[in-house]
MARDRENMI-753317 format. One record per residue: residue number from 1; residue in three letters; y, x, z of N, C-alpha, C, CB in turn. Coordinates in nm, 3 decimals. Glycine has a CB too. Layout:
+-----+---------+---------+---------+---------+---------+---------+---------+---------+---------+---------+---------+---------+---------+
| num | residuo |     nyy |     nxx |     nzz |    cayy |    caxx |    cazz |     cyy |     cxx |     czz |    cbyy |    cbxx |    cbzz |
+-----+---------+---------+---------+---------+---------+---------+---------+---------+---------+---------+---------+---------+---------+
| NUM |     ALA |       Y |       X |       Z |       Y |       X |       Z |       Y |       X |       Z |       Y |       X |       Z |
...
+-----+---------+---------+---------+---------+---------+---------+---------+---------+---------+---------+---------+---------+---------+
***
This chain:
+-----+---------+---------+---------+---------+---------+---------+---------+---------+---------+---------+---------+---------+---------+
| num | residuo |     nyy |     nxx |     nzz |    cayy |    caxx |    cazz |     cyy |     cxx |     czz |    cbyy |    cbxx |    cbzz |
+-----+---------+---------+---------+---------+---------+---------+---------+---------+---------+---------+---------+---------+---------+
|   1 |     UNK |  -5.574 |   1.868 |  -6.611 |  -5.540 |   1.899 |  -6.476 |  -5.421 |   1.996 |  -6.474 |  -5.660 |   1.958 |  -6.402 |
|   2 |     UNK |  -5.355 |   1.973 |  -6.356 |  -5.192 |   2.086 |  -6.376 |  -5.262 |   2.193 |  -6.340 |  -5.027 |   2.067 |  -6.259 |
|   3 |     UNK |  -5.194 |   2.323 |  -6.353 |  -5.207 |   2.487 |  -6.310 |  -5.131 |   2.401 |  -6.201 |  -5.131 |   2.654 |  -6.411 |
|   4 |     UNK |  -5.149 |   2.557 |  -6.086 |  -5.144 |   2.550 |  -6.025 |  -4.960 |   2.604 |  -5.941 |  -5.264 |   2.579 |  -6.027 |
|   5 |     UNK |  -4.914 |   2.670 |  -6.055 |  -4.787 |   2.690 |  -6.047 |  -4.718 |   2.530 |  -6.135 |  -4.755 |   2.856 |  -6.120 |
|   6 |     UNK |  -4.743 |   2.452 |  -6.220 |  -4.690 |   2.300 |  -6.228 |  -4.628 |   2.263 |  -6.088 |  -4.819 |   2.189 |  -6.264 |
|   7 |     UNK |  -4.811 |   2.250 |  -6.022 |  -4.804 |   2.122 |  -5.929 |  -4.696 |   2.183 |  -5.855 |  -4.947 |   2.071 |  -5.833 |
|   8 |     UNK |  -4.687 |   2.352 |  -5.806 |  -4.639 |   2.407 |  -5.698 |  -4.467 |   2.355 |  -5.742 |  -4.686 |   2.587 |  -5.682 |
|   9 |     UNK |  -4.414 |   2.382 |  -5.864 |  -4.315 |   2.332 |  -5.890 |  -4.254 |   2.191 |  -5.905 |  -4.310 |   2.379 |  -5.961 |
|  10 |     UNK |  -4.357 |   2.078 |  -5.898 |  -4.319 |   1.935 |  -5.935 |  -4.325 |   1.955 |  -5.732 |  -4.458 |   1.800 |  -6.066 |
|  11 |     UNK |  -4.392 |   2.006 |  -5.664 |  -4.354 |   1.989 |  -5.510 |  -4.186 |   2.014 |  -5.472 |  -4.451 |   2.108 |  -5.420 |
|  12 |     UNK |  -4.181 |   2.172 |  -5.537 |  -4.049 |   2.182 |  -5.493 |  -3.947 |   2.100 |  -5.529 |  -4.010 |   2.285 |  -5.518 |
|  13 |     UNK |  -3.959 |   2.047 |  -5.592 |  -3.856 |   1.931 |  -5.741 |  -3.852 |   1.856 |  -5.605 |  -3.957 |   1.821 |  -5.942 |
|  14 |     UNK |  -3.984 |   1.775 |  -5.552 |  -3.960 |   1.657 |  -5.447 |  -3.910 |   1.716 |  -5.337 |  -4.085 |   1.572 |  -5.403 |
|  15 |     UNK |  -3.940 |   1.804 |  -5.259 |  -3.905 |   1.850 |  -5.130 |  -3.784 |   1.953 |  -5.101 |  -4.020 |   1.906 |  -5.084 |
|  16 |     UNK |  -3.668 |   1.934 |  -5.193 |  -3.581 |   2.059 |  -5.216 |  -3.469 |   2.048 |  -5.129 |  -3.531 |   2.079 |  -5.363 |
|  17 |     UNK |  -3.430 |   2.136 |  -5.074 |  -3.258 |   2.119 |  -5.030 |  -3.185 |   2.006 |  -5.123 |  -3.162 |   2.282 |  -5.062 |
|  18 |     UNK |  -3.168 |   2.083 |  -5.203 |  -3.073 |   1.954 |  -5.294 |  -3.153 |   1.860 |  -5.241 |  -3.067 |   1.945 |  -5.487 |
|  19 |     UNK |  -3.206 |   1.798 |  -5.268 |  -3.273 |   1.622 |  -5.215 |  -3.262 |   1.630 |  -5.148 |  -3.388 |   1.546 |  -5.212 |
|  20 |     UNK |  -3.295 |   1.715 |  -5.004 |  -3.229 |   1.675 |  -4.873 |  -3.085 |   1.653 |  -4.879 |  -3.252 |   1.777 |  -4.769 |
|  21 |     UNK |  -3.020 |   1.724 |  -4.887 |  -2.877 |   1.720 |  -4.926 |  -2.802 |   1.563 |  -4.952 |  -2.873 |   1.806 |  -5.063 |
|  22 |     UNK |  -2.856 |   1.534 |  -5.076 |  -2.821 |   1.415 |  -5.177 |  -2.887 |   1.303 |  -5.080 |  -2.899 |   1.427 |  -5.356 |
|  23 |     UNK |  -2.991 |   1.319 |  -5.038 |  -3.067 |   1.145 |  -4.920 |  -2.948 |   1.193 |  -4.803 |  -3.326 |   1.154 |  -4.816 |
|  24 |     UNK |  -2.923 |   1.303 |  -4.757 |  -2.820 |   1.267 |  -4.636 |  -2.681 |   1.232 |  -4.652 |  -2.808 |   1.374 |  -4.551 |
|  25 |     UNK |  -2.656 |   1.293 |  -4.804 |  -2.509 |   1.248 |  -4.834 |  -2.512 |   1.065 |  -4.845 |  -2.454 |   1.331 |  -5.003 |
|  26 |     UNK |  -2.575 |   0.969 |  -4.935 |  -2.632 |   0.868 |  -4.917 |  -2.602 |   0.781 |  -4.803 |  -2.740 |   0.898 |  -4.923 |
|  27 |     UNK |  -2.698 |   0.869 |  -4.701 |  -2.704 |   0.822 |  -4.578 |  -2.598 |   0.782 |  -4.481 |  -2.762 |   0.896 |  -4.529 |
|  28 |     UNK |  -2.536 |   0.919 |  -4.542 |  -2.344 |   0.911 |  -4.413 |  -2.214 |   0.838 |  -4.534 |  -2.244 |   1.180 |  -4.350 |
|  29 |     UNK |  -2.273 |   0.805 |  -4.657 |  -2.183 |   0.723 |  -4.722 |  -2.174 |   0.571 |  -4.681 |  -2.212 |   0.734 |  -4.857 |
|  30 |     UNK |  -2.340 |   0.570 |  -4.651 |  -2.361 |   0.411 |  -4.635 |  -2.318 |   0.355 |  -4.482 |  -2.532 |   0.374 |  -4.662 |
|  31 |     UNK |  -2.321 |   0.486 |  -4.348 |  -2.278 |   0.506 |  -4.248 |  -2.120 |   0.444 |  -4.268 |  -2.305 |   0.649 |  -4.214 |
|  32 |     UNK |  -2.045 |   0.519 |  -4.305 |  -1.851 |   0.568 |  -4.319 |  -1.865 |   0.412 |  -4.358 |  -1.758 |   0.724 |  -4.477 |
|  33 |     UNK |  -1.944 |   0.384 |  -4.456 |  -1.892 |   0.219 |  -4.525 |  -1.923 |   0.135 |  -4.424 |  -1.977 |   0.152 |  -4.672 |
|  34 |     UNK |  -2.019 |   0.120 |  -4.384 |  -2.030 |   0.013 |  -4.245 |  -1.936 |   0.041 |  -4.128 |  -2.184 |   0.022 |  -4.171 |
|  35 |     UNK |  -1.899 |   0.165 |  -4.082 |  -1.846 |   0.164 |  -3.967 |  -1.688 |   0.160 |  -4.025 |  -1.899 |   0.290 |  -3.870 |
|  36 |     UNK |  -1.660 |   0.192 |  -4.067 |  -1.512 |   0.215 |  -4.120 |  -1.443 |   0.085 |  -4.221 |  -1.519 |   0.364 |  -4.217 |
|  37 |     UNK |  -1.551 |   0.093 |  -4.301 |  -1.496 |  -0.019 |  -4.418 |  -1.531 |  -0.164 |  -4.339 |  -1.597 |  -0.005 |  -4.596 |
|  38 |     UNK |  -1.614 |  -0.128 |  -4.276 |  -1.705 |  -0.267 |  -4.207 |  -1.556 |  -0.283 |  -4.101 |  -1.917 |  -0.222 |  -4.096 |
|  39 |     UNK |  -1.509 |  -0.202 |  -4.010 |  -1.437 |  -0.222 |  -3.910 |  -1.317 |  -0.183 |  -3.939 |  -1.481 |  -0.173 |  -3.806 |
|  40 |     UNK |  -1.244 |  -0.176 |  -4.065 |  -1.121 |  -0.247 |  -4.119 |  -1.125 |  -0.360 |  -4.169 |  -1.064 |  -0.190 |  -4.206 |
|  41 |     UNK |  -1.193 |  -0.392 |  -4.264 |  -1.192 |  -0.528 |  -4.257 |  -1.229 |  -0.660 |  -4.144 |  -1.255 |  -0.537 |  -4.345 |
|  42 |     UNK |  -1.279 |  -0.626 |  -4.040 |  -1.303 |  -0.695 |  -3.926 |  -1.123 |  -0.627 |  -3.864 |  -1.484 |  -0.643 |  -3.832 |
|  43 |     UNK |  -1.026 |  -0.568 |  -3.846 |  -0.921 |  -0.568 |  -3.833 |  -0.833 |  -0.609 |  -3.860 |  -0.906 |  -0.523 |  -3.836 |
|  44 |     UNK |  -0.849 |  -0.607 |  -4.067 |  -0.751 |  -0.720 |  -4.099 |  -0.753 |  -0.877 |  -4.053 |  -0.753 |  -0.726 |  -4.232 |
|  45 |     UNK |  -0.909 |  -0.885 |  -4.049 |  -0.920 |  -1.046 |  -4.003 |  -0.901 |  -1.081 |  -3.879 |  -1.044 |  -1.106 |  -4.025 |
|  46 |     UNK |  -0.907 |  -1.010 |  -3.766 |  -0.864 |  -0.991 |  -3.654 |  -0.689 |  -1.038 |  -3.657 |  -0.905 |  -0.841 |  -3.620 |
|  47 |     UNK |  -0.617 |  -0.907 |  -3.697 |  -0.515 |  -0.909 |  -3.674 |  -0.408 |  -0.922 |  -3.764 |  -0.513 |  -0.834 |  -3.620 |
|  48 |     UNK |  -0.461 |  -0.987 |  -3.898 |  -0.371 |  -0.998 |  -3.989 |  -0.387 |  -0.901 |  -4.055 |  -0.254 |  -1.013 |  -3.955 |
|  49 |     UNK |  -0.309 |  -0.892 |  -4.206 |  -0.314 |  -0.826 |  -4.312 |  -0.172 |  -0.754 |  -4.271 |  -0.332 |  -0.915 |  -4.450 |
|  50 |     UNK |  -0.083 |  -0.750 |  -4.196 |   0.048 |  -0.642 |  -4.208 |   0.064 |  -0.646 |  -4.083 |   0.192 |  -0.674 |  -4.296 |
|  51 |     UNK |   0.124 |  -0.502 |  -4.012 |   0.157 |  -0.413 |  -4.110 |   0.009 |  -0.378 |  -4.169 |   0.244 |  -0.285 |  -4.049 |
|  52 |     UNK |   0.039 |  -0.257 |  -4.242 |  -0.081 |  -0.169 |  -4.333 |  -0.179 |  -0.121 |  -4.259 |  -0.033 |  -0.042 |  -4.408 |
|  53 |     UNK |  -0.153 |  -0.132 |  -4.155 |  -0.213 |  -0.032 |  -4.032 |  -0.335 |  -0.115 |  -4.001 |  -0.103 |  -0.007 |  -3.878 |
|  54 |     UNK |  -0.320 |  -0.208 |  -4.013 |  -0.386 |  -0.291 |  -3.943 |  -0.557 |  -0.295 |  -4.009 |  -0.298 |  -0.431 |  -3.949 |
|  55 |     UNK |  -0.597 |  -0.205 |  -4.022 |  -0.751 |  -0.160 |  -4.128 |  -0.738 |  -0.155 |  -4.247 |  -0.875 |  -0.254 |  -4.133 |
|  56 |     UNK |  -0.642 |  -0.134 |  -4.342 |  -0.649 |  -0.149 |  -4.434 |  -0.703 |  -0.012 |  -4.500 |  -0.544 |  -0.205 |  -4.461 |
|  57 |     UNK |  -0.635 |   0.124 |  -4.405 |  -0.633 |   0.269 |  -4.428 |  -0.805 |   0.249 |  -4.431 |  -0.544 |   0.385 |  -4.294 |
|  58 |     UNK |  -0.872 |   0.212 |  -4.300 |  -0.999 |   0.281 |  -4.292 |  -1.108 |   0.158 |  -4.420 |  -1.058 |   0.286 |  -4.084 |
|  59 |     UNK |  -1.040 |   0.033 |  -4.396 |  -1.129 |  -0.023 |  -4.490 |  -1.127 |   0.075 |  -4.646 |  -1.075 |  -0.190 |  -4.509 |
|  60 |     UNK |  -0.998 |   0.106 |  -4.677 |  -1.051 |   0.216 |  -4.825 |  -1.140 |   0.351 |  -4.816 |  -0.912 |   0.285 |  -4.900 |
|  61 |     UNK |  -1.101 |   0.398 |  -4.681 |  -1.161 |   0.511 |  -4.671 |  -1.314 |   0.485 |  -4.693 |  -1.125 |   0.573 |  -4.543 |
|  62 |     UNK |  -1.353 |   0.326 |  -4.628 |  -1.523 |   0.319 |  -4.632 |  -1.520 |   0.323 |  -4.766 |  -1.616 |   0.180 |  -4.565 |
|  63 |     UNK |  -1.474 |   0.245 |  -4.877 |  -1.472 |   0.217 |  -5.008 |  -1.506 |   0.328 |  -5.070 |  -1.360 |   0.168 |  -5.054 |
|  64 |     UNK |  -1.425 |   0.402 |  -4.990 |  -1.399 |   0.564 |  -5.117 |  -1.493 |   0.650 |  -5.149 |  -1.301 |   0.684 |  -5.071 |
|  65 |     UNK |  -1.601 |   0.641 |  -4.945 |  -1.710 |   0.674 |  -5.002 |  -1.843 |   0.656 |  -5.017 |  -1.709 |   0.736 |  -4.989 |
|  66 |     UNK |  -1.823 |   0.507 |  -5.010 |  -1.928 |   0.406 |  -5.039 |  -2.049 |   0.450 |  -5.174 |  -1.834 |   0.263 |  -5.080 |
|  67 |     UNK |  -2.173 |   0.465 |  -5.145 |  -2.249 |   0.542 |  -5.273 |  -2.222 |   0.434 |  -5.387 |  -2.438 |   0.572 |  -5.249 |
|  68 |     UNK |  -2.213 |   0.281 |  -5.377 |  -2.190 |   0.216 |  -5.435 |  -2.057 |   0.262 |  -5.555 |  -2.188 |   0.126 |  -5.346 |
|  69 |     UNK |  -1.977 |   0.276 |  -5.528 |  -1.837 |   0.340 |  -5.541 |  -1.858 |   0.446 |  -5.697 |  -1.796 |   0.448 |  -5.369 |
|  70 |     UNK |  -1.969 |   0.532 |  -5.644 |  -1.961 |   0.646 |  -5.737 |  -2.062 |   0.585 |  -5.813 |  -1.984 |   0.802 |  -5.684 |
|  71 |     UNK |  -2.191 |   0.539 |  -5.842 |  -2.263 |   0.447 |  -5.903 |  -2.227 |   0.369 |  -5.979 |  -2.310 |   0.392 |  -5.844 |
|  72 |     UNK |  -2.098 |   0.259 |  -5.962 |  -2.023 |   0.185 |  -6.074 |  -1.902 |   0.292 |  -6.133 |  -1.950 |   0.032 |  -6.008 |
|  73 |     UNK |  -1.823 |   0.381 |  -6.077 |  -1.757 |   0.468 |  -6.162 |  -1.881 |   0.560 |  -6.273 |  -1.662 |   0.572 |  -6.051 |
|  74 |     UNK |  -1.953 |   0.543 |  -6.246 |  -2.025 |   0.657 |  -6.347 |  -2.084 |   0.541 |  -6.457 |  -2.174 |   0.772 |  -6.257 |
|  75 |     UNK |  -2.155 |   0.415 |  -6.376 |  -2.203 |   0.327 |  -6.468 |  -2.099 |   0.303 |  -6.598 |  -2.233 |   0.198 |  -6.389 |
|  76 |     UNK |  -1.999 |   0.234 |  -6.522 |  -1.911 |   0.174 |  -6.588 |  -1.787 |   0.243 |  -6.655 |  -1.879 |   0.089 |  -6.511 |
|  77 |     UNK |  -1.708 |   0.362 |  -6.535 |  -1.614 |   0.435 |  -6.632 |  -1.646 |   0.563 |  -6.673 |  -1.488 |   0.447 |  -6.581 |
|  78 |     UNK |  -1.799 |   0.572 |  -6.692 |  -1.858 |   0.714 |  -6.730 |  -1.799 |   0.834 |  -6.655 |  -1.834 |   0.742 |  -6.881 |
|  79 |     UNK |  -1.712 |   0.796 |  -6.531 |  -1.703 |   0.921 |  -6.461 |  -1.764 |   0.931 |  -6.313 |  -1.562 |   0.954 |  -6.457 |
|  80 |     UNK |  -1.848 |   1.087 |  -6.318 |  -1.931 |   1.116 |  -6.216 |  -1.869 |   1.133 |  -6.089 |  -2.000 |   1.222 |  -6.244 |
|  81 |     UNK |  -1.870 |   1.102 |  -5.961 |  -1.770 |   1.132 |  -5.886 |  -1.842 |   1.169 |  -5.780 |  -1.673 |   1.035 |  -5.866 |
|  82 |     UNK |  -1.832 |   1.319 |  -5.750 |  -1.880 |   1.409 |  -5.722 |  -1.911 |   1.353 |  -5.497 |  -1.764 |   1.549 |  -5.796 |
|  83 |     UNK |  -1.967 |   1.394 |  -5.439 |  -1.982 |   1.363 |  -5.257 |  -1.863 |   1.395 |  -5.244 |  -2.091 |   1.454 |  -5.141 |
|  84 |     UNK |  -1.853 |   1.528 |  -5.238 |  -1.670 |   1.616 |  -5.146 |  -1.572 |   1.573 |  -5.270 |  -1.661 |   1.874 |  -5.121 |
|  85 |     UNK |  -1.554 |   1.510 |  -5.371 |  -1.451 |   1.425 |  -5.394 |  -1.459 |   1.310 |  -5.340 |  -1.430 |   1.407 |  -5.510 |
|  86 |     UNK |  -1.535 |   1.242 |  -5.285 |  -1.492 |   1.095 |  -5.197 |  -1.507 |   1.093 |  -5.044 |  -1.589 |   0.967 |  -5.244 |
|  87 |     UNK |  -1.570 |   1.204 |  -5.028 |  -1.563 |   1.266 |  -4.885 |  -1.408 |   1.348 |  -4.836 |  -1.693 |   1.384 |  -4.882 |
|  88 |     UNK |  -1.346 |   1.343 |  -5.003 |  -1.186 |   1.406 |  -4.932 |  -1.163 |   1.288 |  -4.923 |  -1.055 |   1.506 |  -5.013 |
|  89 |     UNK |  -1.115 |   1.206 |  -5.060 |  -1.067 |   1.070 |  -5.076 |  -1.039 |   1.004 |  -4.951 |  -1.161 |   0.990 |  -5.149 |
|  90 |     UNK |  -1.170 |   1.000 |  -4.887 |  -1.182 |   0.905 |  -4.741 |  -1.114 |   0.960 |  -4.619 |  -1.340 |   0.889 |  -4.690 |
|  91 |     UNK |  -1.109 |   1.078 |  -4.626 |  -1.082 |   1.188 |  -4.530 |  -0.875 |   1.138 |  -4.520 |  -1.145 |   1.392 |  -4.621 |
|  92 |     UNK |  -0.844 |   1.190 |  -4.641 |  -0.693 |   1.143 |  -4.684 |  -0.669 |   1.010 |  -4.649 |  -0.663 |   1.151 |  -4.838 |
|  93 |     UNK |  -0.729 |   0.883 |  -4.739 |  -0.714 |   0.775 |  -4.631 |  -0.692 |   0.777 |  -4.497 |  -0.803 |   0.713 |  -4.627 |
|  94 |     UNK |  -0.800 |   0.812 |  -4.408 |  -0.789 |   0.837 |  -4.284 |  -0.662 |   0.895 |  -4.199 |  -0.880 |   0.907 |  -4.276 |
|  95 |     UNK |  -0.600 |   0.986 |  -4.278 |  -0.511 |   1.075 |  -4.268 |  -0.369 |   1.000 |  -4.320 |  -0.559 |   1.201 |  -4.348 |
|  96 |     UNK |  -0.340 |   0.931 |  -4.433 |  -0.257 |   0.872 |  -4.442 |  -0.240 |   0.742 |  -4.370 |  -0.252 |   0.872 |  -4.542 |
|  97 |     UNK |  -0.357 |   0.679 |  -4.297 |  -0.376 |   0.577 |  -4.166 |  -0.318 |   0.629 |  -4.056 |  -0.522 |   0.548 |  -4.122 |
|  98 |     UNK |  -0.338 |   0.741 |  -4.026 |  -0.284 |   0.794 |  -3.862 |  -0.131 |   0.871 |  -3.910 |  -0.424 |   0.944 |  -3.768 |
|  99 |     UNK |  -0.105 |   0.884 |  -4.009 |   0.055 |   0.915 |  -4.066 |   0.151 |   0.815 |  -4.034 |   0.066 |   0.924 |  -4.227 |
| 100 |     UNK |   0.090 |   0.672 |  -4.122 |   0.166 |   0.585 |  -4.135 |   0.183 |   0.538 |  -3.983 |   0.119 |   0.493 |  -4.236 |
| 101 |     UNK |   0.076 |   0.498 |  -3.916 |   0.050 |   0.476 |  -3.762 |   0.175 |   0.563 |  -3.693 |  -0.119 |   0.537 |  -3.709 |
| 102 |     UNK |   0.228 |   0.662 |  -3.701 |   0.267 |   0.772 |  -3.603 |   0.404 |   0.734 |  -3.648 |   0.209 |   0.944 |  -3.619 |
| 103 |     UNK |   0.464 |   0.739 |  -3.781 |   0.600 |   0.724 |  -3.845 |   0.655 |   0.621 |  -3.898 |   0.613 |   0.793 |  -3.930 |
| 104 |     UNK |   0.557 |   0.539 |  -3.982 |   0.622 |   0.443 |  -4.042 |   0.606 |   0.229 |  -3.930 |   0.529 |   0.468 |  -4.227 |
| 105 |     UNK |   0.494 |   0.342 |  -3.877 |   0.473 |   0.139 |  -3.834 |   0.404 |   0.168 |  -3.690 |   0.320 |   0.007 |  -3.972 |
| 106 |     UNK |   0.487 |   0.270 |  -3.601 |   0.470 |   0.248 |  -3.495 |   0.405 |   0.176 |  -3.383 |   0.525 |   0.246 |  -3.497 |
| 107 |     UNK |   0.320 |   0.153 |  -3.294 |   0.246 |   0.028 |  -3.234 |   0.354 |  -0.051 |  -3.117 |   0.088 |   0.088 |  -3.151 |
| 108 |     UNK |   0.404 |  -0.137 |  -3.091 |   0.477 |  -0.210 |  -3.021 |   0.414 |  -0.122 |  -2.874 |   0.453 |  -0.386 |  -3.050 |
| 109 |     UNK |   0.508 |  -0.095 |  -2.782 |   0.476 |  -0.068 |  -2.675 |   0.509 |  -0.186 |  -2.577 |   0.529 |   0.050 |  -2.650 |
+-----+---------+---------+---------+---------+---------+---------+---------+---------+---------+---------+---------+---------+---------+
***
């Protein structure tokens, strides 16, 4: 049978900040990828693949921080890739979307 400081510790293990943390990061990765990655690519197909503007920015941004994303980089290129590195990643996408939008590829008025 466990003591009673075990069990008290295999509780905190399940019920911890960190795990809250990590199930909500998860949660708003799998969010950003459906709404963003989901609704650039429903843009490109919409409206064509050029200019760039046209979802391509937000479809990577879902990519970037798709949990999927960091799961095959760690599987496959043994590197861990941390939430707030693909939570910038996506962020910058986003940011280089409303750049290019403003300077380089203007919207037809």
């Amino acid at each position: 049978m466990m003591s009673y400081h075990a069990a008290a510790a295999a509780e905190e293990r399940l019920f911890s900040w960190r795990r809250g943390a990590d199930i909500a990061g998860v949660i708003a990765g799998w969010a950003w990828f459906i709404l963003a990655g989901g609704g650039g690519l429903g843009l490109i197909i919409l409206r064509g693949p050029w200019p760039l503007t046209h979802g391509w920015f937000a479809m990577f941004s879902g990519l970037a921080l798709w949990p999927v994303t960091a799961w095959a980089s760690k599987k496959y290129l043994g590197v861990a890739l941390l939430f707030w590195v693909r939570l910038g990643v996506a962020a910058l996408f986003i940011l280089a979307g409303r750049l290019a939008l403003l300077f380089l590829w203007p919207p037809a008025r």
